[in-house]
C-alpha positions in Angstrom: 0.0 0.0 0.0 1.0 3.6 -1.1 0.7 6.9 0.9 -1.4 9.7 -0.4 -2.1 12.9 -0.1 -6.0 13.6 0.0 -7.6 17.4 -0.8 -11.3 16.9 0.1 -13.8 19.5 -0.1 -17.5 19.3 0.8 -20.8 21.2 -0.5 -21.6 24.6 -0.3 -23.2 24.6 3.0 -24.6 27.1 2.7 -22.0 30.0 0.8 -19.1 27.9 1.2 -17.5 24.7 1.4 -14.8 23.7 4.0 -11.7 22.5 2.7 -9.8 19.4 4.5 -6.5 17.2 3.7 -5.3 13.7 5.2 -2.5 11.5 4.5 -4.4 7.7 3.8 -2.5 4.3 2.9 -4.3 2.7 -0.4 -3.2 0.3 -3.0 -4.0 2.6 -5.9 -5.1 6.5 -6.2 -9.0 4.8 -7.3 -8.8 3.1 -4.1 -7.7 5.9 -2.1 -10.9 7.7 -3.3 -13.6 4.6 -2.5 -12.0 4.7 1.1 -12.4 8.5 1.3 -16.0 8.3 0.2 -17.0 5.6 2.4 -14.9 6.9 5.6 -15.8 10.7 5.7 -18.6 12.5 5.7 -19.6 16.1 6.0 -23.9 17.2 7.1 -23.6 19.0 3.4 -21.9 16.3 1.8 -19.1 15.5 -0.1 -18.3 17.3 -3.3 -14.5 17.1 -4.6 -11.6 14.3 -3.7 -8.3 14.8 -5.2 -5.6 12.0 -4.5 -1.9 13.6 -4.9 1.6 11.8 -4.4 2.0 13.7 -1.6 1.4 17.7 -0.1 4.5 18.8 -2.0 2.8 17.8 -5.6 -0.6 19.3 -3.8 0.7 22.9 -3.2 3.3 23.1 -6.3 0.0 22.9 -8.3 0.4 19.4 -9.9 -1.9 17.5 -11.3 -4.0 15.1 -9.1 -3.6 11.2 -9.6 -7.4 10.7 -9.4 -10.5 13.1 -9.0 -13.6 12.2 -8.0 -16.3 15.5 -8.2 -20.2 15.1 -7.2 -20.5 17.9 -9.6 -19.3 16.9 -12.9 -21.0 13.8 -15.0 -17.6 12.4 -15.9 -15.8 11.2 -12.8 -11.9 11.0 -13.7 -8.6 9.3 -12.7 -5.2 9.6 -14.2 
């Protein structure tokens, strides 16, 4: 299992979201994202989960390994 870097935002609740990061051990960036999902929850919801290598790739404004957003039809992972 791999380390990652997890940006998690929730739902506008209700003129803004709160913004939250955790280091999680998964097997891949997908899995990192079910786990996130099914282990955190906010009382206005989940809305954005990006899985990064680690902070440093987070706040250098890389790209994130997986996304999964509530608000777009086309859920994607690198």
């Amino acid at each position: 299992m791999k380390k990652y870097f997890i940006f998690i935002k929730s739902n506008h609740a209700p003129f803004f979201s709160d913004e939250y990061d955790i280091y999680m051990k998964a097997k891949t960036p997908e899995d990192a994202i079910i786990r996130t999902r099914k282990g955190h929850s906010h009382f206005a919801g989940l809305a954005l989960i990006e899985v990064y290598k680690n902070a440093d790739s987070f706040h250098g404004n890389k790209k994130p390994l997986a996304i999964w957003s509530l608000h777009k039809k086309n859920k994607k992972s690198r």
